[in-house]
mmCIF file of the N, C-alpha and C atoms, coordinates in Angstrom:
data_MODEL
# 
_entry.id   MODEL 
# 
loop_
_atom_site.group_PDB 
_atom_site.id 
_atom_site.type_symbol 
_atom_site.label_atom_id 
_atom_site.label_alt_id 
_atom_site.label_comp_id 
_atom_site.label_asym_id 
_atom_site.label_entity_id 
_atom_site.label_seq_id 
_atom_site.pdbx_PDB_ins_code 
_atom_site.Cartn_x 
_atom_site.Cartn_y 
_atom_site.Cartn_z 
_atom_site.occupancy 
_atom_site.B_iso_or_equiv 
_atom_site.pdbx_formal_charge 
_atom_site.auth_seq_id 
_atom_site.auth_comp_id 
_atom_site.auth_asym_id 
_atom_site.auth_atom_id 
_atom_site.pdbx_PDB_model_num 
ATOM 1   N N  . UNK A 1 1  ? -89.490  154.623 11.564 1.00 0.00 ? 1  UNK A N  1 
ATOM 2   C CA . UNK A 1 1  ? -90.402  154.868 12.664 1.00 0.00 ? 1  UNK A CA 1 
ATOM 3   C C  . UNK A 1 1  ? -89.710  154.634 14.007 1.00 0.00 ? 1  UNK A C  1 
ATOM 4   N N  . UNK A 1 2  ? -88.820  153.994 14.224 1.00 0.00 ? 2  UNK A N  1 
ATOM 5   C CA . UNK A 1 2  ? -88.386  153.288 15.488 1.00 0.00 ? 2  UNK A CA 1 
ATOM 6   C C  . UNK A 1 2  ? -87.218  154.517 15.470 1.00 0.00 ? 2  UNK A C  1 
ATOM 7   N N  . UNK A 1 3  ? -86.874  155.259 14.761 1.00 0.00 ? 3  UNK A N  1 
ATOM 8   C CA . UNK A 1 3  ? -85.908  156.361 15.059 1.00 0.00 ? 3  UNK A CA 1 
ATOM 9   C C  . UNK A 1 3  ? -86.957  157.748 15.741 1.00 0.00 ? 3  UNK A C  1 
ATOM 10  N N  . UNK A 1 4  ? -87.824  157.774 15.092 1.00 0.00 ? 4  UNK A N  1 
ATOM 11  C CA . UNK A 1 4  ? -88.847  158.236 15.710 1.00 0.00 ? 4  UNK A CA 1 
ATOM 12  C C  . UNK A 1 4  ? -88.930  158.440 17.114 1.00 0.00 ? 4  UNK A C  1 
ATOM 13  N N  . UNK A 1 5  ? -89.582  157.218 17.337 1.00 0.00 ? 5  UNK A N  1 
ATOM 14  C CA . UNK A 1 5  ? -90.022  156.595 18.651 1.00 0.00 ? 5  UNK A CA 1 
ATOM 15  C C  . UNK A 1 5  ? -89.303  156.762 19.510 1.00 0.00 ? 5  UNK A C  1 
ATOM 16  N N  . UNK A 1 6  ? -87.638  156.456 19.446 1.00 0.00 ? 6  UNK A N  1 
ATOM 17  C CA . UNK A 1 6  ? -86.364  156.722 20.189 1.00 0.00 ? 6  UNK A CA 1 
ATOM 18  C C  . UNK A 1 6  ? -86.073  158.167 20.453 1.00 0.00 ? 6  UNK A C  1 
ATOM 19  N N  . UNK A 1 7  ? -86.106  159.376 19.370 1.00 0.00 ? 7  UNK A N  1 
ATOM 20  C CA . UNK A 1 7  ? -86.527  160.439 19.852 1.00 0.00 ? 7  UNK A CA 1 
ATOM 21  C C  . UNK A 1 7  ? -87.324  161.252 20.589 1.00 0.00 ? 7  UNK A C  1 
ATOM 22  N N  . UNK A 1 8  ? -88.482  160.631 20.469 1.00 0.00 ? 8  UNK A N  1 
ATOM 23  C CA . UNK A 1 8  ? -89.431  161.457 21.088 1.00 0.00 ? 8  UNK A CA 1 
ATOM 24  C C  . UNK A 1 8  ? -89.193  161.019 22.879 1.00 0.00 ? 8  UNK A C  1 
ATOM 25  N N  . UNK A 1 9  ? -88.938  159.661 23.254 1.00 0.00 ? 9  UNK A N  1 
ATOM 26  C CA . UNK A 1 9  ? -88.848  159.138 24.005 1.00 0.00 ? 9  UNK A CA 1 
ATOM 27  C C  . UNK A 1 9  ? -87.450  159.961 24.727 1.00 0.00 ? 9  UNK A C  1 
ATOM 28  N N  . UNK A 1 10 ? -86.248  160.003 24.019 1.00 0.00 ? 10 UNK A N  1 
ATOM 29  C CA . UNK A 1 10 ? -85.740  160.692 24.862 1.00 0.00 ? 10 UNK A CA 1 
ATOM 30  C C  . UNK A 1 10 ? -85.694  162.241 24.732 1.00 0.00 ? 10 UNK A C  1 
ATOM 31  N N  . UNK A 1 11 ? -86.579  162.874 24.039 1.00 0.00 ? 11 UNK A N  1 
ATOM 32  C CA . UNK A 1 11 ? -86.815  164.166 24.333 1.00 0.00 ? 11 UNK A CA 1 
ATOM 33  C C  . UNK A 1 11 ? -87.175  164.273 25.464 1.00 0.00 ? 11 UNK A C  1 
ATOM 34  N N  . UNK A 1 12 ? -89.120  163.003 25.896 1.00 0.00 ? 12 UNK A N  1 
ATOM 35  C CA . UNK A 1 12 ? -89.582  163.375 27.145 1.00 0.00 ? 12 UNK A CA 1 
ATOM 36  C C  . UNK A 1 12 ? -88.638  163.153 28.272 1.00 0.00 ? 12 UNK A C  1 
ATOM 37  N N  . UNK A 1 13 ? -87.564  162.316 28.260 1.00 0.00 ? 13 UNK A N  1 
ATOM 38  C CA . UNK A 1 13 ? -86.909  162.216 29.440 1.00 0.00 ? 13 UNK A CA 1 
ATOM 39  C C  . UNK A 1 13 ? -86.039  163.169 29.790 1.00 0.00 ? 13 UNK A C  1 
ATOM 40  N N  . UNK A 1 14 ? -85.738  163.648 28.538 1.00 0.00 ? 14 UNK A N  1 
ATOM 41  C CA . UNK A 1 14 ? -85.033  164.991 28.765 1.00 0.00 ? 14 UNK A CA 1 
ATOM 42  C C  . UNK A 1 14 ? -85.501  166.056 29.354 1.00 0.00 ? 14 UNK A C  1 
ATOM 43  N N  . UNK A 1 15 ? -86.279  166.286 28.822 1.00 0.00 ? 15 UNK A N  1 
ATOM 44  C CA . UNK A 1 15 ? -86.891  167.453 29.551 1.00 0.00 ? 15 UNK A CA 1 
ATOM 45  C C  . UNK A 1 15 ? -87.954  167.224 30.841 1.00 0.00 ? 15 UNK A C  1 
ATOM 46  N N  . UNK A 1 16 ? -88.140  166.142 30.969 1.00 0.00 ? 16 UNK A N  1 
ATOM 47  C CA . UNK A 1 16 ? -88.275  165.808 32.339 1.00 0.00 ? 16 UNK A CA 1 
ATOM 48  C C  . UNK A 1 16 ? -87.077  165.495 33.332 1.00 0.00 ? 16 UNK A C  1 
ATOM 49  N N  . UNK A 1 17 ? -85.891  165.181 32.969 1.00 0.00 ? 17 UNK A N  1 
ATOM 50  C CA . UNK A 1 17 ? -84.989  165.065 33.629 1.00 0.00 ? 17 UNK A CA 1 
ATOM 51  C C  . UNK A 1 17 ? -84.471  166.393 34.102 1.00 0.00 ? 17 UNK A C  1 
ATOM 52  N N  . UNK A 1 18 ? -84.695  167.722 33.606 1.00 0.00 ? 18 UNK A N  1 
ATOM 53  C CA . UNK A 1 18 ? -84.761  169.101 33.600 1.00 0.00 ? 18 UNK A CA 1 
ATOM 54  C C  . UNK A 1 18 ? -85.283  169.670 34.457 1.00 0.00 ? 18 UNK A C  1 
ATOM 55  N N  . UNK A 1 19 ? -86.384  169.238 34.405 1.00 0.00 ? 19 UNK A N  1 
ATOM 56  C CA . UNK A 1 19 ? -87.297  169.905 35.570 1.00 0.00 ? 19 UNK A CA 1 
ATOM 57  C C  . UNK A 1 19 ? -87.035  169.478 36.995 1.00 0.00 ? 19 UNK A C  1 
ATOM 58  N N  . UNK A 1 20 ? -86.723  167.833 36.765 1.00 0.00 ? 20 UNK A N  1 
ATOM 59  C CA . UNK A 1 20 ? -86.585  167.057 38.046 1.00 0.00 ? 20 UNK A CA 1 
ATOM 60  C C  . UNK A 1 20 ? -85.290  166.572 38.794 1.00 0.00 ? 20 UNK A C  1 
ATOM 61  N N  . UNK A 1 21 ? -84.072  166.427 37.620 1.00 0.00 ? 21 UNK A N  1 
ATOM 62  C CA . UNK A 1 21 ? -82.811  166.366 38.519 1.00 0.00 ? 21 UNK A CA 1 
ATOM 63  C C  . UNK A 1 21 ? -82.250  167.350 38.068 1.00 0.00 ? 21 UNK A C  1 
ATOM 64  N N  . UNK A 1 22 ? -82.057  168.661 37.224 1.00 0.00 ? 22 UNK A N  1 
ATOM 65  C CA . UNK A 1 22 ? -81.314  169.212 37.590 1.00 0.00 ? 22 UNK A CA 1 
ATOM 66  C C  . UNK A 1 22 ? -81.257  170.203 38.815 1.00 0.00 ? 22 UNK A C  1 
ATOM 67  N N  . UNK A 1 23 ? -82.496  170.364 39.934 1.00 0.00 ? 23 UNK A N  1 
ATOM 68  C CA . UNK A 1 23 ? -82.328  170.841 40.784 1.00 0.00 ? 23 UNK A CA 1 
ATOM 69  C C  . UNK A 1 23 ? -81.845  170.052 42.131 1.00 0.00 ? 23 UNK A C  1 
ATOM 70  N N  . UNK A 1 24 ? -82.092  168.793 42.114 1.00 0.00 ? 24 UNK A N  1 
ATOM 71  C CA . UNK A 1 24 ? -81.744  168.173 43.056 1.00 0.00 ? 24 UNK A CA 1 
ATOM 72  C C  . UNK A 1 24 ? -80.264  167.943 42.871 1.00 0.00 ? 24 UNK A C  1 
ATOM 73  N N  . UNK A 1 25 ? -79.908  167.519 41.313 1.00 0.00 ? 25 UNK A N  1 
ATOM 74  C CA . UNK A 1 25 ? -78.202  167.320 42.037 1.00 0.00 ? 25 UNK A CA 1 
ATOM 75  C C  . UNK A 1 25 ? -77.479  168.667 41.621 1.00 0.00 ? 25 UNK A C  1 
ATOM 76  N N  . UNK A 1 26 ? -77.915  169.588 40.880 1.00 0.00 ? 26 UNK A N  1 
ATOM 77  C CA . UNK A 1 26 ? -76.604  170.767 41.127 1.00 0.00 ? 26 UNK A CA 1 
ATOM 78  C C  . UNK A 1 26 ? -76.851  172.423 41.619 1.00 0.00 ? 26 UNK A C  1 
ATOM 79  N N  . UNK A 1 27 ? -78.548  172.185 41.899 1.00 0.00 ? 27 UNK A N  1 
ATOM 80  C CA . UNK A 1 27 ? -78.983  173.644 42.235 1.00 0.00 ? 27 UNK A CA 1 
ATOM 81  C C  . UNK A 1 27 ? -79.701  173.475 43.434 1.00 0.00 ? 27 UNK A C  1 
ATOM 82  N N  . UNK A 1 28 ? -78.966  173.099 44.223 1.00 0.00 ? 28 UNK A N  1 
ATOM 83  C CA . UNK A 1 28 ? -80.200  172.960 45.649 1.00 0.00 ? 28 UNK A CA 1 
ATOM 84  C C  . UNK A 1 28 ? -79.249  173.810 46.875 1.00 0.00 ? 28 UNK A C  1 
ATOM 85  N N  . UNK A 1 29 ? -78.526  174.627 46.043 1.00 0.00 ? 29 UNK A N  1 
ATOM 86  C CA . UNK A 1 29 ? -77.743  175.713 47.142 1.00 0.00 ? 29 UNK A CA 1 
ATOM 87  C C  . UNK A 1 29 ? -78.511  177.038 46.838 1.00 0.00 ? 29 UNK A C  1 
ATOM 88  N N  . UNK A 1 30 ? -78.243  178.066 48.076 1.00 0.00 ? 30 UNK A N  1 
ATOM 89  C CA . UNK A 1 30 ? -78.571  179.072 47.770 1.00 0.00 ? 30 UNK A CA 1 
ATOM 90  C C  . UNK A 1 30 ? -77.645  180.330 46.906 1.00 0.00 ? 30 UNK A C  1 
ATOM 91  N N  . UNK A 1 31 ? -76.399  179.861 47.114 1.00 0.00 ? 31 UNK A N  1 
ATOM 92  C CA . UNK A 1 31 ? -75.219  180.404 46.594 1.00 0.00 ? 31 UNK A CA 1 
ATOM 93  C C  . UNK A 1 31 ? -74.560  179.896 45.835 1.00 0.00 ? 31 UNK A C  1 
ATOM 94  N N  . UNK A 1 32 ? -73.245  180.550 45.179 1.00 0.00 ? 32 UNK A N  1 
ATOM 95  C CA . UNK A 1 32 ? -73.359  181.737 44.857 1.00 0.00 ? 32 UNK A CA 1 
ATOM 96  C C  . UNK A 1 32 ? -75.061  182.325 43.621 1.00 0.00 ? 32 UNK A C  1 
ATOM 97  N N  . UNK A 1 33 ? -74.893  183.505 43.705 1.00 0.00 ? 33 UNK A N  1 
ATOM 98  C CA . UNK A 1 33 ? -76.463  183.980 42.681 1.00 0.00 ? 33 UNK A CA 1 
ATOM 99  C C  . UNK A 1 33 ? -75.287  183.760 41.190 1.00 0.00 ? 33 UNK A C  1 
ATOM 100 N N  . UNK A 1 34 ? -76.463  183.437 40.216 1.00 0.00 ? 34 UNK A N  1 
ATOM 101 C CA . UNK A 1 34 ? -76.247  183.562 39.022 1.00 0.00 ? 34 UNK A CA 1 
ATOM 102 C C  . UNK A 1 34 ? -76.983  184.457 37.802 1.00 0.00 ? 34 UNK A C  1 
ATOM 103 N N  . UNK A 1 35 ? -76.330  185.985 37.344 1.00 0.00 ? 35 UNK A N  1 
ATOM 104 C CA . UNK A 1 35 ? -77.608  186.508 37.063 1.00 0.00 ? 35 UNK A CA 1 
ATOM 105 C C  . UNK A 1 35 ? -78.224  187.131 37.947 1.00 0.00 ? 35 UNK A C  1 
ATOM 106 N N  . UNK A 1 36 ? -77.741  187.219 38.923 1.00 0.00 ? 36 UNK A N  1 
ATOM 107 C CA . UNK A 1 36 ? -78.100  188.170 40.254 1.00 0.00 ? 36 UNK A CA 1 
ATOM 108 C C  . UNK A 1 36 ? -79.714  187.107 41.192 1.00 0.00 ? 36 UNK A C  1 
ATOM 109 N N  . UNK A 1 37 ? -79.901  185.900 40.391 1.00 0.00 ? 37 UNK A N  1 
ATOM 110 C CA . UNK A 1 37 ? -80.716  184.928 41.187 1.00 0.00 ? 37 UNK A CA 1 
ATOM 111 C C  . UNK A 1 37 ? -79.714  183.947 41.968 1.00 0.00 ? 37 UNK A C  1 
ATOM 112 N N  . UNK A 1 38 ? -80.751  183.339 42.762 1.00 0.00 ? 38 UNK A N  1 
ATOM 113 C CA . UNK A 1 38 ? -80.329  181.868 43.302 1.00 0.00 ? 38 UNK A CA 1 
ATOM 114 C C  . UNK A 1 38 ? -80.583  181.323 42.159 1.00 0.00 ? 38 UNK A C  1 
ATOM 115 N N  . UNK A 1 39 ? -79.162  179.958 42.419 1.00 0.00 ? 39 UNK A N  1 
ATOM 116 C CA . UNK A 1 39 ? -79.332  179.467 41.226 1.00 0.00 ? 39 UNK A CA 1 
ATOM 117 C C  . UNK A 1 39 ? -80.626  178.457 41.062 1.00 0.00 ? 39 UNK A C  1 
ATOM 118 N N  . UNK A 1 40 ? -81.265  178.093 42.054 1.00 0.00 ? 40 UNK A N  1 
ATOM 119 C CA . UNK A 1 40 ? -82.827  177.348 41.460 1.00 0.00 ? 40 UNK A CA 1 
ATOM 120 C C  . UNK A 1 40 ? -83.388  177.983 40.716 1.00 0.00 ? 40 UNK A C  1 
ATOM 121 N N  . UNK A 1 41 ? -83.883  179.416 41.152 1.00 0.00 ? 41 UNK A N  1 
ATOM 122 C CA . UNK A 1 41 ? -84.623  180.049 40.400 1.00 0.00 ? 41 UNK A CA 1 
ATOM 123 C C  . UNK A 1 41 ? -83.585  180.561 39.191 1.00 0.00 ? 41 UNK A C  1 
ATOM 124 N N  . UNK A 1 42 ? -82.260  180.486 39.144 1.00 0.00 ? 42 UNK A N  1 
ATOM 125 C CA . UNK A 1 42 ? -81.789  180.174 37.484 1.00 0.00 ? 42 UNK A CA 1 
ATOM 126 C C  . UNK A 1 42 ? -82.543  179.835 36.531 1.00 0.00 ? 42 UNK A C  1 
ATOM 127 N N  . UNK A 1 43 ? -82.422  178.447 37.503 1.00 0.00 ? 43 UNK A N  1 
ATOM 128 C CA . UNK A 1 43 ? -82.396  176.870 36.611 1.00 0.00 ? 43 UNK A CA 1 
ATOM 129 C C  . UNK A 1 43 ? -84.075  176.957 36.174 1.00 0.00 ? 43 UNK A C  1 
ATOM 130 N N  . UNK A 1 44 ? -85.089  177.511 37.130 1.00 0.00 ? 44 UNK A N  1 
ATOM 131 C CA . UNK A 1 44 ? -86.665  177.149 36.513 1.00 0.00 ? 44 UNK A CA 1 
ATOM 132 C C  . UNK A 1 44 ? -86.933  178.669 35.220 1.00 0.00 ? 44 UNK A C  1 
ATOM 133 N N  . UNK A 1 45 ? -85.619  179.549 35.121 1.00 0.00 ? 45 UNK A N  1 
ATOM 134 C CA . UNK A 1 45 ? -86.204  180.293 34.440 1.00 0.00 ? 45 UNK A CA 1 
ATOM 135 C C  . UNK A 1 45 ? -84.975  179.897 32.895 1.00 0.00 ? 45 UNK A C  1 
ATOM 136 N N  . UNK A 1 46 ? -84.024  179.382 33.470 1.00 0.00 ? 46 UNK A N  1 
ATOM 137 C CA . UNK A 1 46 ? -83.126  178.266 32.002 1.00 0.00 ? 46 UNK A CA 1 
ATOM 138 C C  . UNK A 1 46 ? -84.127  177.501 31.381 1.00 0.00 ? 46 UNK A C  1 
ATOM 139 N N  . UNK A 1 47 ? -84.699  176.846 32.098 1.00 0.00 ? 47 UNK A N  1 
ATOM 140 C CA . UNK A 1 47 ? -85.459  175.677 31.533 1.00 0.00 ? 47 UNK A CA 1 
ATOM 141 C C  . UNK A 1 47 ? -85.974  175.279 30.414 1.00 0.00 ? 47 UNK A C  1 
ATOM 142 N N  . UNK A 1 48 ? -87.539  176.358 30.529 1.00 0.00 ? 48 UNK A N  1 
ATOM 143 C CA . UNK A 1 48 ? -88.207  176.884 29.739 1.00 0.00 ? 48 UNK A CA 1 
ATOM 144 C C  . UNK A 1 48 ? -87.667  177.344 28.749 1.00 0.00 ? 48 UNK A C  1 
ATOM 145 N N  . UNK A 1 49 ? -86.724  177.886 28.510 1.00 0.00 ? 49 UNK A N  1 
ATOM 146 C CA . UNK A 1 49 ? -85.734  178.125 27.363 1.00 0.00 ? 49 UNK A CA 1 
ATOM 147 C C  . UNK A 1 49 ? -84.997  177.120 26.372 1.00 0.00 ? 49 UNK A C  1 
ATOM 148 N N  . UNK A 1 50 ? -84.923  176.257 27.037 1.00 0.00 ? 50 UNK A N  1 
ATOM 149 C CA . UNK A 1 50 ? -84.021  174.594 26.739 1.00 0.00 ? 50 UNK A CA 1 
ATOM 150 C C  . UNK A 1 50 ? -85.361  173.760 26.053 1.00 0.00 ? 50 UNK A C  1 
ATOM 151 N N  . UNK A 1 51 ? -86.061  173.782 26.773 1.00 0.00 ? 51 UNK A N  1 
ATOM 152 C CA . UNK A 1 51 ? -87.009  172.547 26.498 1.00 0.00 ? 51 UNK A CA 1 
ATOM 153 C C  . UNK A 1 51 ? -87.540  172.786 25.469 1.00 0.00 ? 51 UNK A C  1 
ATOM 154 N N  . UNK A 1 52 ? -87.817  174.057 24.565 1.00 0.00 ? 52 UNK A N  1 
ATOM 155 C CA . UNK A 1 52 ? -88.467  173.793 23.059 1.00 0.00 ? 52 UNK A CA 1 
ATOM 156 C C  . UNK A 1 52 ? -87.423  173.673 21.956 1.00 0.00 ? 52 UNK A C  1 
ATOM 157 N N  . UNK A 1 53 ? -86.035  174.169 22.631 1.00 0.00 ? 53 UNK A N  1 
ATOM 158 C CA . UNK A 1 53 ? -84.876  173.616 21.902 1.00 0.00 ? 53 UNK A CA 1 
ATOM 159 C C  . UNK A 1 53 ? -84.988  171.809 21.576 1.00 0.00 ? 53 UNK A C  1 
ATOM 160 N N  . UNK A 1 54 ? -84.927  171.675 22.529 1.00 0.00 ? 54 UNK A N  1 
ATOM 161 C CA . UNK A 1 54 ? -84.904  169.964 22.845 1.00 0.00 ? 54 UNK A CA 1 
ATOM 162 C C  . UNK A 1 54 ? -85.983  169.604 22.005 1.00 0.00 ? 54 UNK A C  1 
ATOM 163 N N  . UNK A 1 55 ? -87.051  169.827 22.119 1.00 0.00 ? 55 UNK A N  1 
ATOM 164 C CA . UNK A 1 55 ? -88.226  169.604 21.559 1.00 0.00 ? 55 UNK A CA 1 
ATOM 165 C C  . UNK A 1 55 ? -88.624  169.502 19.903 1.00 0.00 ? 55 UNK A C  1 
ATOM 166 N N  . UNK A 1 56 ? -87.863  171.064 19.800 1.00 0.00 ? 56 UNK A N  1 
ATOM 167 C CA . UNK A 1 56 ? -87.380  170.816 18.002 1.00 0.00 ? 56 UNK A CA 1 
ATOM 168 C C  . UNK A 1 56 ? -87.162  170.170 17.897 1.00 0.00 ? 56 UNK A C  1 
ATOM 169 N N  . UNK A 1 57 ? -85.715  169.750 17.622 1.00 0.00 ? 57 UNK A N  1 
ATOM 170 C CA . UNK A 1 57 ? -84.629  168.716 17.597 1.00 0.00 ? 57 UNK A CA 1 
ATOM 171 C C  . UNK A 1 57 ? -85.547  167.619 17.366 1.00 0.00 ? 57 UNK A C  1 
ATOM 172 N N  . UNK A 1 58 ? -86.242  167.054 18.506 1.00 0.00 ? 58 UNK A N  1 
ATOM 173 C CA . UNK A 1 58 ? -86.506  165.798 18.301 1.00 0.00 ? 58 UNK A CA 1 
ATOM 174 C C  . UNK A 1 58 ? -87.977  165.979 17.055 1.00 0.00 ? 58 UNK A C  1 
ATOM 175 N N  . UNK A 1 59 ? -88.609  167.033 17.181 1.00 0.00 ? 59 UNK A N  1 
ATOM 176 C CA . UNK A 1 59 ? -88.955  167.800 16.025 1.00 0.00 ? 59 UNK A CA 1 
ATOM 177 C C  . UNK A 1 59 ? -88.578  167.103 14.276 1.00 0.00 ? 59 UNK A C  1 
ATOM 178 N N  . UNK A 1 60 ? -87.287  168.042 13.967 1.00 0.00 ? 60 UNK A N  1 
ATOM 179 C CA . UNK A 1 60 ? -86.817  167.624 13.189 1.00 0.00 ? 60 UNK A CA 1 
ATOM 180 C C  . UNK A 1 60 ? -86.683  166.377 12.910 1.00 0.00 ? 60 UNK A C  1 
ATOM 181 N N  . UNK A 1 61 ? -85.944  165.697 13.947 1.00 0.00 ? 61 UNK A N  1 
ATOM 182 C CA . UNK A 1 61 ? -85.426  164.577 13.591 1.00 0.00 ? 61 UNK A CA 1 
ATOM 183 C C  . UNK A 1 61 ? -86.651  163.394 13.757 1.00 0.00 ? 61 UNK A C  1 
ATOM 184 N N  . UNK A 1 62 ? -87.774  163.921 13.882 1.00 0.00 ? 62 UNK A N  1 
ATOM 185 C CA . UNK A 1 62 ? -89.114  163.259 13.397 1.00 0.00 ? 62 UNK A CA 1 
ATOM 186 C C  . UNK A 1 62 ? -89.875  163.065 11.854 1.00 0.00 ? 62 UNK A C  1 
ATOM 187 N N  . UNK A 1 63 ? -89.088  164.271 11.670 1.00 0.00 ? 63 UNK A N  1 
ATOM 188 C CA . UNK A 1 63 ? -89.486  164.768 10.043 1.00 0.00 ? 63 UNK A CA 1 
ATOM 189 C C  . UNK A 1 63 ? -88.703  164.104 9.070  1.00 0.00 ? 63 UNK A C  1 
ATOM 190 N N  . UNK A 1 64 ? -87.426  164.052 9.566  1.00 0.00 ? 64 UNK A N  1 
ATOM 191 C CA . UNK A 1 64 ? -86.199  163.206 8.932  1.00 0.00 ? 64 UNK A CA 1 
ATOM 192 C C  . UNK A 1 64 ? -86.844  161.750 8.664  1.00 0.00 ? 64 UNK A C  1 
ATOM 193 N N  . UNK A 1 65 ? -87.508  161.444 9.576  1.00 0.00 ? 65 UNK A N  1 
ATOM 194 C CA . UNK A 1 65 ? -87.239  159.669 9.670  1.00 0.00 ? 65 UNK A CA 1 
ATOM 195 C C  . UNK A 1 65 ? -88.049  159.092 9.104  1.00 0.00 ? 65 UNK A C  1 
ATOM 196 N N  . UNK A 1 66 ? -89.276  160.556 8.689  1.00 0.00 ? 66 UNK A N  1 
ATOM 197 C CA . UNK A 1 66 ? -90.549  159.534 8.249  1.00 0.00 ? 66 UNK A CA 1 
ATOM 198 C C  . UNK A 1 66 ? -91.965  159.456 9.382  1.00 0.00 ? 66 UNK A C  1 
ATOM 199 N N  . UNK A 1 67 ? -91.729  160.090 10.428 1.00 0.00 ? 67 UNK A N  1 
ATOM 200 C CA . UNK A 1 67 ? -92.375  160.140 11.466 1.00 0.00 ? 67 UNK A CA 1 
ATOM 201 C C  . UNK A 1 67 ? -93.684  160.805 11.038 1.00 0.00 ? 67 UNK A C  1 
ATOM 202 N N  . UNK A 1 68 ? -94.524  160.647 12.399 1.00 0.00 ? 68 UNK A N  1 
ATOM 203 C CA . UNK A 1 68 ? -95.947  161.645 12.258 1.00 0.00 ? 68 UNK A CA 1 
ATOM 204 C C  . UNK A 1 68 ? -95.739  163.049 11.476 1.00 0.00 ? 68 UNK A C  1 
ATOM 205 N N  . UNK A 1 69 ? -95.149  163.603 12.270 1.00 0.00 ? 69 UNK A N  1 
ATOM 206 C CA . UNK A 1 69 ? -94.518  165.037 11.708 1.00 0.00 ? 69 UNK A CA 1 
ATOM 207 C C  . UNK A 1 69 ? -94.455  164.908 10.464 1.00 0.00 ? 69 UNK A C  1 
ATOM 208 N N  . UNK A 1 70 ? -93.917  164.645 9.434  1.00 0.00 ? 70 UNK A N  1 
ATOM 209 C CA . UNK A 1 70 ? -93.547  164.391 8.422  1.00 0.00 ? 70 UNK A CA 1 
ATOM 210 C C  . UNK A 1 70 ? -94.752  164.030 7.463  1.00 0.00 ? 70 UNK A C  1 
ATOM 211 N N  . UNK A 1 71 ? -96.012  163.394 7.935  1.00 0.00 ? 71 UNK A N  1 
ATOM 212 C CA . UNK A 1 71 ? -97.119  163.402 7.242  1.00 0.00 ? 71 UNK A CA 1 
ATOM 213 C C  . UNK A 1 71 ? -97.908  164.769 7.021  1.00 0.00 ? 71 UNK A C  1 
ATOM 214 N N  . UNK A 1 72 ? -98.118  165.356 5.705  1.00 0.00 ? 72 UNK A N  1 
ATOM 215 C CA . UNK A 1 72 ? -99.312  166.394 5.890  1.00 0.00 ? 72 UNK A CA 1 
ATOM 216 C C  . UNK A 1 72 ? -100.319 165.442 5.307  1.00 0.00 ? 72 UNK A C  1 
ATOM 217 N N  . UNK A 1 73 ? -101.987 165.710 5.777  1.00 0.00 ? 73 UNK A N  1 
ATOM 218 C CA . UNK A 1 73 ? -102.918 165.921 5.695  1.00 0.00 ? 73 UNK A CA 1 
ATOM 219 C C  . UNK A 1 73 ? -103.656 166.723 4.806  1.00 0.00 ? 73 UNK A C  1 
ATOM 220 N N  . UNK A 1 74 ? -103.525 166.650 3.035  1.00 0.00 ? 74 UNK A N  1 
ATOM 221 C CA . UNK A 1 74 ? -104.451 167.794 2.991  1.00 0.00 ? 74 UNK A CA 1 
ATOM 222 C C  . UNK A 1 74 ? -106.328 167.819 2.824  1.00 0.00 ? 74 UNK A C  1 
ATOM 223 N N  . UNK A 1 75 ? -106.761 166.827 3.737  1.00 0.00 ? 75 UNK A N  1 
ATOM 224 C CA . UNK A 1 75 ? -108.204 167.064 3.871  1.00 0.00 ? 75 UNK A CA 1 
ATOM 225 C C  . UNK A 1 75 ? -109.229 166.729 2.868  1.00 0.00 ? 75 UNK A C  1 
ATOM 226 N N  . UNK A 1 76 ? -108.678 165.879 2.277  1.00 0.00 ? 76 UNK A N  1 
ATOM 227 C CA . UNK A 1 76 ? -109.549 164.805 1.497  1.00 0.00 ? 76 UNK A CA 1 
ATOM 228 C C  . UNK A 1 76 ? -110.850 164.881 1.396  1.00 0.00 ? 76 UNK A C  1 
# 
């Protein structure tokens, strides 16, 4: 459970750390474009892409450990 817990925990920071520093420390220029964008608007349309990656992961490795995930329910 405590492997669990450690995952999920740094999933949310992850992907809050995503939303919230990666524009402040490496995308807060307007140049050069990436993809023919500025790279902010890169980074908010990367994001969304990353974060259910991340999310699996800690996903899985919920299922692995014994976690919630890992319980089915069949409705007793």
């Amino acid at each position: 459970m405590r492997t669990s817990l450690v995952a999920w925990i740094a999933g949310v920071v992850s992907v809050t750390g995503l939303y919230l520093l990666g524009p402040l420390l490496y995308f807060n220029a307007a140049s050069p474009p990436i993809l023919g964008m500025p790279p902010l608007y890169f980074w908010f349309v990367l994001v969304p892409l990353v974060s259910p990656a991340i999310l699996g992961t800690v996903y899985l490795i919920d299922r692995r450990a014994g976690g919630v995930g890992s319980q089915i329910d069949e409705g007793s």
